[in-house]
C-alpha positions as CSV (number, residue, x, y, z in Angstrom):
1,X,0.0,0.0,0.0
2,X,0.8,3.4,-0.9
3,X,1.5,7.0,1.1
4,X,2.1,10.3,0.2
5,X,4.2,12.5,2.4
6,X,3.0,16.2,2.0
7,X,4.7,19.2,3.5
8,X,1.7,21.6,3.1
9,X,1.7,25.4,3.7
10,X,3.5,26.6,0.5
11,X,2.4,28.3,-2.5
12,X,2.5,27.0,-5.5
13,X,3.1,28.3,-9.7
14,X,3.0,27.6,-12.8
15,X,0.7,25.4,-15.6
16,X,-1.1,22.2,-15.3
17,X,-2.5,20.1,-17.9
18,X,-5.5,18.3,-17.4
19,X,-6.0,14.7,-18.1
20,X,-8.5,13.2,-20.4
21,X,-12.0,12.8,-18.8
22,X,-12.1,9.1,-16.6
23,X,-15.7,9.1,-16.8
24,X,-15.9,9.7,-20.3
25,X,-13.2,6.7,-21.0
26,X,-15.0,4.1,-19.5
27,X,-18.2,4.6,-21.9
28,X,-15.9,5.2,-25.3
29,X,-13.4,2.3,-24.2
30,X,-16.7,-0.5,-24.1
31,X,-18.0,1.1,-27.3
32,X,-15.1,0.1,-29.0
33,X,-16.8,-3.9,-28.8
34,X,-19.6,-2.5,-31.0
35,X,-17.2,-3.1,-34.6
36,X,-15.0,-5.6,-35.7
37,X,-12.9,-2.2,-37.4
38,X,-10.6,-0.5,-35.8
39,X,-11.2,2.4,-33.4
40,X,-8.1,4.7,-32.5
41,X,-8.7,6.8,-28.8
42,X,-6.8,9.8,-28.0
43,X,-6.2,11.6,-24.6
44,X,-6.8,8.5,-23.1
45,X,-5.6,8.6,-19.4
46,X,-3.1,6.7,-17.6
47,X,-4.7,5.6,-13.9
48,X,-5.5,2.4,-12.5
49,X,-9.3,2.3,-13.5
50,X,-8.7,2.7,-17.1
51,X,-5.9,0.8,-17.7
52,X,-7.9,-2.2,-15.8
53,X,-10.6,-1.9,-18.2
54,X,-7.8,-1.5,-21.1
55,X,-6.4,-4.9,-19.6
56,X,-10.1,-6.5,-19.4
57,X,-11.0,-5.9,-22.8
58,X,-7.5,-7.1,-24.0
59,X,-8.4,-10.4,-22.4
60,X,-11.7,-10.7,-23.4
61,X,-10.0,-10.8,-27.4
62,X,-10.0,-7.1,-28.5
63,X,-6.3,-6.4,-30.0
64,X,-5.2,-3.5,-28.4
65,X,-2.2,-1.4,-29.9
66,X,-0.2,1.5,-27.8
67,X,0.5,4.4,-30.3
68,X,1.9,6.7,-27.2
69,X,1.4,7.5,-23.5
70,X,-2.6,8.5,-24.4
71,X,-3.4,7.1,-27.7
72,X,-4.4,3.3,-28.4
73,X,-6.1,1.4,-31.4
74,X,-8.4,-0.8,-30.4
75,X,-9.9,-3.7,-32.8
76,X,-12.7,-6.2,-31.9
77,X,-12.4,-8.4,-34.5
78,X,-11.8,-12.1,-32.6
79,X,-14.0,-12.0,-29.8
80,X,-13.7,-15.1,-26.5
81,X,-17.2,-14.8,-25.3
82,X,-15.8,-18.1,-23.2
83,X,-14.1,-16.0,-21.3
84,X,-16.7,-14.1,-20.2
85,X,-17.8,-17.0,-17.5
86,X,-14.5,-17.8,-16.7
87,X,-13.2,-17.5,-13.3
88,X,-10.3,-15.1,-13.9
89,X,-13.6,-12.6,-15.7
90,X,-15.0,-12.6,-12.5
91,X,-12.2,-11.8,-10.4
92,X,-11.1,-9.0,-12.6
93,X,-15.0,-7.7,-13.6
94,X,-15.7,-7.3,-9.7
95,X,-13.0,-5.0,-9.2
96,X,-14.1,-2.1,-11.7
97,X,-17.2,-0.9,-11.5
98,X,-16.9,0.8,-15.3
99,X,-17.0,-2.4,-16.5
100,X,-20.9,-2.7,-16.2
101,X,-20.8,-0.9,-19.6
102,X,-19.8,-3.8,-21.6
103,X,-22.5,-6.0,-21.4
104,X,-24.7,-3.2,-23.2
105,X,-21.9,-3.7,-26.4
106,X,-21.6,-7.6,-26.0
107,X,-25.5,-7.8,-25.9
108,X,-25.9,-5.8,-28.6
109,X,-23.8,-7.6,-31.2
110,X,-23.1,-10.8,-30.1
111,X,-26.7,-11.2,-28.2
112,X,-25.4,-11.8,-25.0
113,X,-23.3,-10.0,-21.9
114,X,-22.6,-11.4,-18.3
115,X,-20.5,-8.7,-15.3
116,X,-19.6,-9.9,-11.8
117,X,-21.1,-7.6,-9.6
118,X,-19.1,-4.8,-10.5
119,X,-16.8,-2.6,-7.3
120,X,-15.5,0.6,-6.9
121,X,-15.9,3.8,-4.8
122,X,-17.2,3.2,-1.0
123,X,-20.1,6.1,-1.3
124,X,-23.2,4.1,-0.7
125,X,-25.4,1.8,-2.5
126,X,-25.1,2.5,-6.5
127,X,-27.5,0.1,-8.0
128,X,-27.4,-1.4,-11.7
129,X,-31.6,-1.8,-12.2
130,X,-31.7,1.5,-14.7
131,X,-29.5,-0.8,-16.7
132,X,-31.0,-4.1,-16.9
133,X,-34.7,-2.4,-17.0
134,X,-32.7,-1.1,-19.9
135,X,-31.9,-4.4,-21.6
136,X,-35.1,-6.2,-20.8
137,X,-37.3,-3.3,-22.7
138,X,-35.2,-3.8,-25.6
139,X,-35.8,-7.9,-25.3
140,X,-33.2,-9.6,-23.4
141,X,-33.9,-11.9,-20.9
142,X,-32.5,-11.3,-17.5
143,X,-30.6,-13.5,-14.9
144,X,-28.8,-13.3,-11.8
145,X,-26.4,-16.2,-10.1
146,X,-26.8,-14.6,-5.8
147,X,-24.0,-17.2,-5.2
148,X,-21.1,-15.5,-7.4
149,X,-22.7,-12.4,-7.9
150,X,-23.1,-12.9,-11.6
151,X,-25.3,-10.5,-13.5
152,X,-26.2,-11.7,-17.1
153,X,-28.5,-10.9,-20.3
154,X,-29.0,-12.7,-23.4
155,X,-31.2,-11.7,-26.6
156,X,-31.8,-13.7,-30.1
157,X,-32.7,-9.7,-31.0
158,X,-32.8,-7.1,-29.6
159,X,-36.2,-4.5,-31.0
160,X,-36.0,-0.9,-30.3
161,X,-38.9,0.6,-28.0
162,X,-39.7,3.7,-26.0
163,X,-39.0,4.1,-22.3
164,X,-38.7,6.4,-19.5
165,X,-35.7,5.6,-17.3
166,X,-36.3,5.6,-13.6
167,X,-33.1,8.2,-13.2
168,X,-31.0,9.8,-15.3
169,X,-28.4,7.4,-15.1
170,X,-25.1,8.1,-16.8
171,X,-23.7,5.2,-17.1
172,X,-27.3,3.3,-17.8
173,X,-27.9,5.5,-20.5
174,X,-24.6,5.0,-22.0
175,X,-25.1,1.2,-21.6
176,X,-29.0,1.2,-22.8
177,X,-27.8,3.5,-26.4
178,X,-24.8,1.0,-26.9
179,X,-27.4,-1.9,-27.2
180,X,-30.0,0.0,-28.8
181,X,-27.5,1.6,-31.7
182,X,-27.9,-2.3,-33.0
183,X,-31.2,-3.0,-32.2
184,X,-34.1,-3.5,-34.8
185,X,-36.3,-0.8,-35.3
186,X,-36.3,2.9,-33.0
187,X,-35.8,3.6,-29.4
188,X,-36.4,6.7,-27.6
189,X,-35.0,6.8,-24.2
190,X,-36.7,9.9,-22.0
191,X,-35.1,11.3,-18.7
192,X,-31.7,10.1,-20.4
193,X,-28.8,11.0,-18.5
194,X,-27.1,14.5,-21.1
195,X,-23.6,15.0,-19.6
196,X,-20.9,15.9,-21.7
197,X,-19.1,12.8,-21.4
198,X,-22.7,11.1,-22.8
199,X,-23.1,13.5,-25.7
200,X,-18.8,12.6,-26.9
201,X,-20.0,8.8,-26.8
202,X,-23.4,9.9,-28.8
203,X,-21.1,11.6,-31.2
204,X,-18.4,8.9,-31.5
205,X,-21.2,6.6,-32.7
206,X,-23.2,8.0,-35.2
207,X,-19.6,8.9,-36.6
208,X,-19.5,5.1,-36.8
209,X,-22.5,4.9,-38.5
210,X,-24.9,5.0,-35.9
211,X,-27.9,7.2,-35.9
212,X,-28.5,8.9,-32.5
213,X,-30.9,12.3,-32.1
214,X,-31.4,14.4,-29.5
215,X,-28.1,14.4,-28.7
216,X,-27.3,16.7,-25.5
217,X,-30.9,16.8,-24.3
218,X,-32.6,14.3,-22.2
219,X,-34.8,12.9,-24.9
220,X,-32.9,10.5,-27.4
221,X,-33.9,9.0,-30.2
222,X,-32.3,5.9,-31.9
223,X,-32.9,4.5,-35.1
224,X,-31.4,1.1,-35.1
225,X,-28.3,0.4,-37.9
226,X,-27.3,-3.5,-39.3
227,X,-23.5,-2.5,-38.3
228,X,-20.9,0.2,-37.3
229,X,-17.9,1.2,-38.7
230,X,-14.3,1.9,-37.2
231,X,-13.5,6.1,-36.4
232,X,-10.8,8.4,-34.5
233,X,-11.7,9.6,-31.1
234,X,-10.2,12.0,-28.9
235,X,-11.4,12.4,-25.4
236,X,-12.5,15.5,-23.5
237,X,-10.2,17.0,-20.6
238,X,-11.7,15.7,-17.2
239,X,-13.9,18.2,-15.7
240,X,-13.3,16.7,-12.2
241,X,-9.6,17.3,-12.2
242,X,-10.0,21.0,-13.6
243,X,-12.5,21.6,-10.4
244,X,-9.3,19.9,-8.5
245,X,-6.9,21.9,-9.4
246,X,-9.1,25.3,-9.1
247,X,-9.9,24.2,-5.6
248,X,-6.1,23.5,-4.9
249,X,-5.4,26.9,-6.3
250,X,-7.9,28.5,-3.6
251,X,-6.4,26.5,-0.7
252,X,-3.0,27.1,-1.2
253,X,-3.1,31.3,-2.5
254,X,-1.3,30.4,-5.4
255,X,-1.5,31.3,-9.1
256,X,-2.1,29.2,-11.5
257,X,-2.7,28.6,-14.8
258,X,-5.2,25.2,-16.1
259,X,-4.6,24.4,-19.8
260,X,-6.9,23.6,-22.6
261,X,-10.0,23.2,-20.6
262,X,-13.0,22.8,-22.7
263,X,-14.7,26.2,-21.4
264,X,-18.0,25.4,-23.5
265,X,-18.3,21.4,-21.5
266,X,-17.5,23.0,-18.1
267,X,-21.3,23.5,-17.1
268,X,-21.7,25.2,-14.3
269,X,-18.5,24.4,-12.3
270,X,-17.0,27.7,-13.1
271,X,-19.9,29.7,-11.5
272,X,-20.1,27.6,-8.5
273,X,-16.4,28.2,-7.5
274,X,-17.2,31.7,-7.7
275,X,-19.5,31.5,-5.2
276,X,-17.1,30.3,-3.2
277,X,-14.9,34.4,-4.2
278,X,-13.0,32.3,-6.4
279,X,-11.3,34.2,-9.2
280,X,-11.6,32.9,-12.3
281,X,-10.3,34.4,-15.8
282,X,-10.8,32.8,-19.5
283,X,-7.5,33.1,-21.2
284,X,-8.6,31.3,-24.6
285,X,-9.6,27.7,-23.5
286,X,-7.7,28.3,-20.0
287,X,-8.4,29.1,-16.5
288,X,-6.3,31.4,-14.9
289,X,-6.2,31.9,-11.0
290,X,-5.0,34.1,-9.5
291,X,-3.1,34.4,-6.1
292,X,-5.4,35.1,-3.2
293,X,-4.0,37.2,-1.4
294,X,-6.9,38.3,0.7
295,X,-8.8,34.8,0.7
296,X,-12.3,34.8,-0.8
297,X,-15.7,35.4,0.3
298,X,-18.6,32.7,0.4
299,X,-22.2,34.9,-1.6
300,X,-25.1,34.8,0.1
301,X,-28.6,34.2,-1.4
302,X,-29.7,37.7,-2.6
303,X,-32.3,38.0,0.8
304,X,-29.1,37.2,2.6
305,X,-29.4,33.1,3.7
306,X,-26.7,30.9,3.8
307,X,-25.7,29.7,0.1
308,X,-26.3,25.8,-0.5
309,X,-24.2,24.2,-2.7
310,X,-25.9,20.5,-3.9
311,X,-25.1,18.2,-7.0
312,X,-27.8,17.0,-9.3
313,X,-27.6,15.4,-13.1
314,X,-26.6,17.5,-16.0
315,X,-26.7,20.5,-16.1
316,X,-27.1,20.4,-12.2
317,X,-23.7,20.5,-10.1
318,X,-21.6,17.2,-10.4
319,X,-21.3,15.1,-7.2
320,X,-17.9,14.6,-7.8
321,X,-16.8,18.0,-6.8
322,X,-18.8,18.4,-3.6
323,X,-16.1,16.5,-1.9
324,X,-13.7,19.7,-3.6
325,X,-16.0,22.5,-2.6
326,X,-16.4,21.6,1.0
327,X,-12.4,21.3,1.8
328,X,-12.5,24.9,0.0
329,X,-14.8,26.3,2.1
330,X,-13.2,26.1,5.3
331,X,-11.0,28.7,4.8
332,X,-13.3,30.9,3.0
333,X,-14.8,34.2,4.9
334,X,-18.5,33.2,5.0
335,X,-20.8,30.2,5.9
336,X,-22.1,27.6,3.2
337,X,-24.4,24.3,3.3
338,X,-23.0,21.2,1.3
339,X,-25.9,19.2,-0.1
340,X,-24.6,15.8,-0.9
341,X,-28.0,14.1,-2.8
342,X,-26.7,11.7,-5.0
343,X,-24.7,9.3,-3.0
344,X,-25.2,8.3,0.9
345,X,-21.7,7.8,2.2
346,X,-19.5,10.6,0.8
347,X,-19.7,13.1,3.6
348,X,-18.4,10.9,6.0
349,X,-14.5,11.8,4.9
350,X,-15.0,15.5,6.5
351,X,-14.1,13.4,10.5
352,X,-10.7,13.8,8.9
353,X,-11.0,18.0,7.9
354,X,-12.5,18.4,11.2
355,X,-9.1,16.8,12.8
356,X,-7.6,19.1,11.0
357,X,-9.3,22.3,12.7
358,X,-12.1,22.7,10.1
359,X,-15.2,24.1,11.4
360,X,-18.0,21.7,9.8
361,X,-21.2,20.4,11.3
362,X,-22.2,17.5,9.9
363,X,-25.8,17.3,9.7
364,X,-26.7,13.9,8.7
365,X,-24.7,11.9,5.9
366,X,-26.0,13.9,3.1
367,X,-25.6,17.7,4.4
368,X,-22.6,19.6,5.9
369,X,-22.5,23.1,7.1
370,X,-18.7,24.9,6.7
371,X,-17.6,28.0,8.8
372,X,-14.8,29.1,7.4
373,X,-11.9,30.6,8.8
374,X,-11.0,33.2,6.7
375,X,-6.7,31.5,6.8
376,X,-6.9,33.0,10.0
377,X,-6.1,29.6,11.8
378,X,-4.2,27.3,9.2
379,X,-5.0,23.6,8.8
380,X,-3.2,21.2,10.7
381,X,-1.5,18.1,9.1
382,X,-2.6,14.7,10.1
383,X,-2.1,11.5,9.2
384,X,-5.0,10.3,6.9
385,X,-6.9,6.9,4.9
386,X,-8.1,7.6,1.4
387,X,-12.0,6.6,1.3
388,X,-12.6,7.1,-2.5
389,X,-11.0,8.8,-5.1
390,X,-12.6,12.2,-4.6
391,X,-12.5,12.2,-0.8
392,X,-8.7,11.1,-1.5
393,X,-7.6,14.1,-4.0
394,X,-9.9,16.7,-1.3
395,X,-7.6,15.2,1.7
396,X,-4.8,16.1,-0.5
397,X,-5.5,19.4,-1.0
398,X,-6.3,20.1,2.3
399,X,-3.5,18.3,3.5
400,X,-1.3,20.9,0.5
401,X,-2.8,24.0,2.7
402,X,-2.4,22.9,5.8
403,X,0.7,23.6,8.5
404,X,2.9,20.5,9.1
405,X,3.8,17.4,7.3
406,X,0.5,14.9,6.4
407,X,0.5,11.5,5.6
408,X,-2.4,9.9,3.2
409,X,-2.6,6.0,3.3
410,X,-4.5,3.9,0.7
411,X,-3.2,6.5,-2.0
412,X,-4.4,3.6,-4.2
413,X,-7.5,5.0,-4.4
414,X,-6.3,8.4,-5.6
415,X,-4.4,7.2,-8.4
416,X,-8.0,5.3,-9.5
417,X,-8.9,8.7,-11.3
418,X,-5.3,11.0,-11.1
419,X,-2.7,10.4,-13.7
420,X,1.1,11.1,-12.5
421,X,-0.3,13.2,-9.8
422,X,3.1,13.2,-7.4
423,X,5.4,14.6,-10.5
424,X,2.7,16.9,-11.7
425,X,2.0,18.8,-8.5
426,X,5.7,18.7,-8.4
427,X,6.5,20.8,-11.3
428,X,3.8,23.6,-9.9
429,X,6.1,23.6,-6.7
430,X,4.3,21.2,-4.2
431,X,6.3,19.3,-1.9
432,X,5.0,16.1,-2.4
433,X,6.2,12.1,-2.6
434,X,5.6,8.6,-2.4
435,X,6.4,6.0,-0.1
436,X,5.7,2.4,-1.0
């Protein structure tokens, strides 16, 4: 197992690259089962997650070529669907939970698909049933194994139809248009999940030939095709990391610039750091902070209440920054409420903040109230456990801030979703390193 060793309390300078979008590789990655042609994938990034799902694929027959550090051609021309209820699928399945997106693929054009029950990030129960609902409206038959754990759905065709999903689900949606793109007939899927990560997949396909309407909105429409063809894709930057690194920025006073960050697929993440008094400039397609010299000011409501701060689907707030804009908040002049809806456990990190001097009151495991401190009384370094991957890269940040050397166990978890994040903090001045 893993530790960082961070002396906080210093400011940091410079430019920082974001990687490509780890949400957005784990839809594009299964697509790639849809053609026997080859697909080439840019800005793919190099963390534990994808590279599982990389390795998965690779032993499930799809021949996978490394062009450079973030580019692969993928071709799924000689299929094992044997291995697929092999022991060693299993074993590997269960320990990614983005590899619940195949079986929408495999279903689709070979008429059947079969996941262990999938893992992942400890943030409460995350349930698969928008999925499978998914698969069975289209005609596949459902069945579960409760003594492995073994999910699986089979289909002699599959025949487009209309439904109403029972959340917008991003990764159901993703799943439920990858089996539908090959279906017979049209499918409309309503309440469909329209992040920006979803709308690149939607693209990527009907550049392969499918045909997919409605694309960014929550109302698709899919006319089935007999086949798709091979295409070029090149992945977004991750939104989550550029929210990271703007957070980081706050914490620490320093100035810094984020490159190449997709301004137009940012949503509202920009606006809600700036509720926070974050400054924020567009240079081009970067953001540039600058140095804080006199902290920043949490906005109140115009009649004056405390500002909440909660996540919701596209184009609501991601849940994936909460973690981010809580740790931010406790050294901002002002009071705010985090409103943590979409998951049940990720709240339960801030035990750690608190032991670092934070002021938060933690309301119940879904809302958090933050007083911050204004830097007038610095964090304190502590020795820490990663929970997740978000909790993880908020404890770091915190941990960058804070007076004192920290320790972060179970860094594992952190490099899930963070490419090279040691040397890349580095180069911005952060004094930060790994102990094995």
């Amino acid at each position: 197992m893993g530790t960082f060793i961070i002396e906080g309390g210093h400011q940091l300078k410079g430019e920082i690259q974001p990687q490509g979008a780890k949400n957005e590789a784990l839809q594009i990655l299964c697509a790639v089962l849809l053609t026997p042609e080859k697909v080439t994938i840019n800005n793919i990034p190099d963390i534990i997650d994808i590279n599982k799902l990389i390795t998965l694929l690779g032993n499930l027959g799809v021949k996978v070529e490394r062009l450079n550090n973030s580019s692969y051609r993928f071709q799924a021309d000689e299929i094992n669907l044997d291995y697929m209820q092999s022991a060693d699928f299993k074993k590997e399945g269960s320990g990614l939970r983005g590899s619940i997106m195949m079986v929408g693929p495999l279903l689709a054009r070979f008429g059947k698909g079969y996941i262990p029950k999938p893992g992942g990030d400890k943030i409460g129960r995350r349930r698969l049933d928008t999925h499978f609902e998914g698969f069975i409206k289209l005609g596949a038959k459902f069945r579960y194994n409760r003594e492995d754990y073994f999910y699986g759905v089979e289909a002699n065709e599959l025949v487009g139809t209309d439904m109403l999903l029972d959340e917008a689900s991003v990764t159901g949606t993703a799943n439920i248009v990858m089996a539908a793109v090959l279906a017979k007939g049209t499918t409309t899927i309503y309440n469909a999940a329209c992040e920006p990560y979803l709308q690149q997949l939607c693209k990527m396909l009907n550049r392969m030939g499918a045909k997919i309407g409605g694309v960014g909105s929550n109302l698709l429409t899919i006319q089935g095709v007999d086949s798709l063809l091979g295409t070029e894709h090149t992945m977004l930057p991750d939104m989550i990391e550029i929210g990271s690194w703007i957070g980081l920025a706050a914490m620490t006073k320093s100035e810094l610039t984020i490159k190449n960050v997709s301004w137009d697929d940012l949503g509202q993440i920009p606006d809600v750091f700036r509720k926070l008094g974050i400054t924020l400039e567009r240079k081009g397609d970067d953001i540039f902070i600058p140095q804080h010299k006199d902290g920043y000011e949490i906005q109140n409501y115009i009649d004056g209440s405390i500002l909440t701060i909660a996540d919701a689907p596209w184009p609501g707030f991601t849940p994936d920054l909460l973690s981010i804009i809580l740790v931010v908040a406790t050294q901002a002049r002002g009071e705010v409420l985090v409103h943590q809806k979409m998951f049940e456990s990720r709240l339960f990190f801030v035990d750690k903040v608190i032991d670092m001097g934070a002021k938060i009151i933690l309301c119940d495991p879904h809302r958090a109230t933050i007083i911050g401190h204004d830097f007038k009384s610095q964090l304190k370094a502590t020795t820490m456990v990663s929970p997740d991957i978000r909790a993880g890269i908020s404890l770091l940040i915190a941990a960058l801030s804070a007076k004192g050397t920290s320790k972060i166990h179970n860094i594992e978890q952190i490099d899930r979703g963070y490419q090279y994040i040691v040397e890349r903090l580095q180069k911005i001045g952060a004094k930060i390193s790994r102990v094995e």
